[in-house]
Kinemage of the C-alpha trace (Angstrom):
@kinemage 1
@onewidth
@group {chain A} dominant
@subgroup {mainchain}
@vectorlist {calphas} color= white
{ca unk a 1} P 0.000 0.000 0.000
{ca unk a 2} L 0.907 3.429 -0.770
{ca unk a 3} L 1.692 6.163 1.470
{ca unk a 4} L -0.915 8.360 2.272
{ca unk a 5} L -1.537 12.419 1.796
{ca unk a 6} L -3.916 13.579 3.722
{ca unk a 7} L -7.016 12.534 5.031
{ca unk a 8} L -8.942 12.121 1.648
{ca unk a 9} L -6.197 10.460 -1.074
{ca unk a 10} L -3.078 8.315 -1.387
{ca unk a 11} L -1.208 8.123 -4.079
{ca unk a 12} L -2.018 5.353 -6.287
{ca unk a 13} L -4.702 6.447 -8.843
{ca unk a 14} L -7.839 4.138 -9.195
{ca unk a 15} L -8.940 4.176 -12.886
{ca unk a 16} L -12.903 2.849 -12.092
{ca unk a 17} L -13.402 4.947 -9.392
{ca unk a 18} L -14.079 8.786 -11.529
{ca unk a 19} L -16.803 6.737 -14.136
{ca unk a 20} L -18.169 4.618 -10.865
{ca unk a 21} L -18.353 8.409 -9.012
{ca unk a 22} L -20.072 9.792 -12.137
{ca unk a 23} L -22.659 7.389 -12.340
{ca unk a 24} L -23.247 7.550 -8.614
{ca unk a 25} L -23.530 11.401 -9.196
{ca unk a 26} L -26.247 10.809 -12.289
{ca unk a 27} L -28.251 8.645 -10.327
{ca unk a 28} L -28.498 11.242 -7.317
{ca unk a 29} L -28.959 14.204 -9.802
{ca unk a 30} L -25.784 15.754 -8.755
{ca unk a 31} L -24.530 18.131 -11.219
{ca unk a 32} L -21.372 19.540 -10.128
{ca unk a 33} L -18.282 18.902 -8.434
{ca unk a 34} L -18.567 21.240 -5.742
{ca unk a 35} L -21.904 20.021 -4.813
{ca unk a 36} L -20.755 15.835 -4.792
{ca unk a 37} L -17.375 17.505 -2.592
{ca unk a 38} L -19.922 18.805 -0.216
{ca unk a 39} L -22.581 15.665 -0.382
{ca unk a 40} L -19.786 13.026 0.433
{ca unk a 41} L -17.669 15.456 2.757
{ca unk a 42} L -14.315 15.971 1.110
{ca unk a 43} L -12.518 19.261 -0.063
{ca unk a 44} L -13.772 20.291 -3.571
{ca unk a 45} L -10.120 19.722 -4.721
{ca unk a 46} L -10.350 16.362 -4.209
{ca unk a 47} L -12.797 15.298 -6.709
{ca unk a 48} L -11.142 17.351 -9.514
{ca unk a 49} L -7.757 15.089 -8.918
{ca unk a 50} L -10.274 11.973 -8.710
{ca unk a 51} L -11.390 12.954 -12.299
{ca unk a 52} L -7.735 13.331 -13.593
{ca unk a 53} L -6.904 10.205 -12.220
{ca unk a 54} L -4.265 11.373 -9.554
{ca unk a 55} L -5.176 9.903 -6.316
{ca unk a 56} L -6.935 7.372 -5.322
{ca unk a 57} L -9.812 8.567 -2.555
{ca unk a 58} L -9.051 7.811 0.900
{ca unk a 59} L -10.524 6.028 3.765
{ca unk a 60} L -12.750 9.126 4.713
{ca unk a 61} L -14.013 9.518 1.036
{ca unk a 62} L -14.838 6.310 0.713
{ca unk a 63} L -16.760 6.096 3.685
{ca unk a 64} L -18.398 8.979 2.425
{ca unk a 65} L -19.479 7.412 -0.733
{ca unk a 66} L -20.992 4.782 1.399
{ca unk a 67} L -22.996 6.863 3.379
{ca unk a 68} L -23.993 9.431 0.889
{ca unk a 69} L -25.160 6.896 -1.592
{ca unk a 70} L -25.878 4.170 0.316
{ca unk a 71} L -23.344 1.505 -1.501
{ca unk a 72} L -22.063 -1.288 -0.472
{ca unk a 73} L -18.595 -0.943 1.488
{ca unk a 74} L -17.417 -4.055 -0.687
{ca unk a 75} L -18.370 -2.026 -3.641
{ca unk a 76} L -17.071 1.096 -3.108
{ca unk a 77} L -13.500 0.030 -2.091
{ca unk a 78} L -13.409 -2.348 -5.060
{ca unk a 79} L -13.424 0.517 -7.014
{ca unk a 80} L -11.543 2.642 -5.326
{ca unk a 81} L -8.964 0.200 -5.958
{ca unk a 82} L -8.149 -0.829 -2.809
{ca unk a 83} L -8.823 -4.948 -3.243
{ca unk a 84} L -9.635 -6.799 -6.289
{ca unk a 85} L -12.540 -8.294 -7.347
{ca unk a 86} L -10.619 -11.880 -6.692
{ca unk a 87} L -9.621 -10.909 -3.333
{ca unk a 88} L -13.106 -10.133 -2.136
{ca unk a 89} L -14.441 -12.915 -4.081
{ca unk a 90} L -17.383 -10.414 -4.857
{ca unk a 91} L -18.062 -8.674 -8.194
{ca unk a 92} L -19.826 -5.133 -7.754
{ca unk a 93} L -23.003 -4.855 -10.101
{ca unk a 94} L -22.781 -1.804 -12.486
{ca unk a 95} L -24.207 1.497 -11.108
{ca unk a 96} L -28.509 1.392 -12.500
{ca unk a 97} L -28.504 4.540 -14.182
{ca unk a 98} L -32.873 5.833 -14.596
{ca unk a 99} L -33.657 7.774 -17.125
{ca unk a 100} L -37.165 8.392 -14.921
{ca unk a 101} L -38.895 9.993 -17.627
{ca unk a 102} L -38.536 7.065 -19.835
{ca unk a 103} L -39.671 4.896 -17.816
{ca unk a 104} L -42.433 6.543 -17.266
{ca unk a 105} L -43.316 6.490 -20.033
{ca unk a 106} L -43.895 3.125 -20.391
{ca unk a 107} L -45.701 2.702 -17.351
{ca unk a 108} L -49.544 3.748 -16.774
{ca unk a 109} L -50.639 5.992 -14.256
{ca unk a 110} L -52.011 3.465 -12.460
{ca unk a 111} L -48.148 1.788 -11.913
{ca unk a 112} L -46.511 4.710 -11.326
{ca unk a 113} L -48.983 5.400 -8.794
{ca unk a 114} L -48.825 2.044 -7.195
{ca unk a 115} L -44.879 2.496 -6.910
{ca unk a 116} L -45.117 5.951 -5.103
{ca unk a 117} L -47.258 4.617 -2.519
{ca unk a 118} L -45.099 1.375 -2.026
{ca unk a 119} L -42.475 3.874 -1.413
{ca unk a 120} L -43.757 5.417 0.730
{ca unk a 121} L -45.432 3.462 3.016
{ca unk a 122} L -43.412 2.918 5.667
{ca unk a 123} L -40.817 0.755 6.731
{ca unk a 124} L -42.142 -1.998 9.684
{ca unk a 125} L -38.803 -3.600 10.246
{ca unk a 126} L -36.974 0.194 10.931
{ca unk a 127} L -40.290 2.363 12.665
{ca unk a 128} L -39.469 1.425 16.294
{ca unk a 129} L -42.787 1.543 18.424
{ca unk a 130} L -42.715 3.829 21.521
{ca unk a 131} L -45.455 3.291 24.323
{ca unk a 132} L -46.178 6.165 26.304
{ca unk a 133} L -45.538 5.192 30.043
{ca unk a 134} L -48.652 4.493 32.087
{ca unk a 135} L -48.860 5.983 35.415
{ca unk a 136} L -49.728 3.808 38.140
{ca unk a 137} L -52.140 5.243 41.038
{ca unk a 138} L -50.376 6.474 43.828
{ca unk a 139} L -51.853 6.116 47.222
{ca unk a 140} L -52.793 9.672 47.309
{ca unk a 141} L -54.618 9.836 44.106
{ca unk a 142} L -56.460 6.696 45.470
{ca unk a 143} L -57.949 7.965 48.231
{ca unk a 144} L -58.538 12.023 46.736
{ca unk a 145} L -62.258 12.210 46.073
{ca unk a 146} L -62.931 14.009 42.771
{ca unk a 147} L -63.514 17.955 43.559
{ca unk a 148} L -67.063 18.986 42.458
């Protein structure tokens, strides 16, 4: 391994990871560099030497990308170049890029509608159910007789 500079980079470029960051930013609708710097929390500089193939990101950037976009960890250090696909044993599936309005167009109302509302229903495994606490009568409240 490389030595590293700085939080975000080492030295050893990663030649998948600018497309693989590009198609991450299509799919999120990001258009510029300054606004994926600030979405995965890295210095604006440090996409623009990702692009030119300079540095490879760094543990914090990666991390990023995981959180950001919700990726895999496998994924996103594979290519960031930090293990091979044979040393994980795991190949990462290609980025889904959506052209939405295509595909809506070749839906009907009626689907489109039906996948908004799956969306949005909630999720039963993650909503946590909170009871309020239930007071138990105290000896004074017992024996008050109601005021009237």
């Amino acid at each position: 391994m490389t030595a590293a500079r700085g939080k975000n980079s080492t030295s050893a470029p990663a030649p998948e990871w600018w497309p693989y960051i590009a198609s991450l930013m299509d799919v999120a609708r990001i258009k510029s560099v300054p606004e994926l710097a600030k979405f995965i929390g890295v210095s604006q500089s440090t996409p623009y030497q990702w692009e030119r193939d300079r540095i490879r990101p760094g543990v914090d950037a990666v991390q990023g990308v995981v959180t950001a976009f919700r990726r895999p960890p496998l994924e996103v250090l594979q290519r960031a170049n930090y293990f091979t696909e044979e040393q994980l044993g795991w190949t990462a599936d290609p980025i889904d890029v959506v052209d939405v309005d295509r595909l809506a167009e070749k839906m009907s109302n009626s689907q489109v509608l039906a996948l908004i509302e799956k969306r949005l229903k909630p999720d039963v495994r993650s909503v946590e159910t909170v009871e309020e606490p239930v007071e138990k009568p105290t000896k004074a409240r017992r024996s008050a007789k109601p005021q009237g």
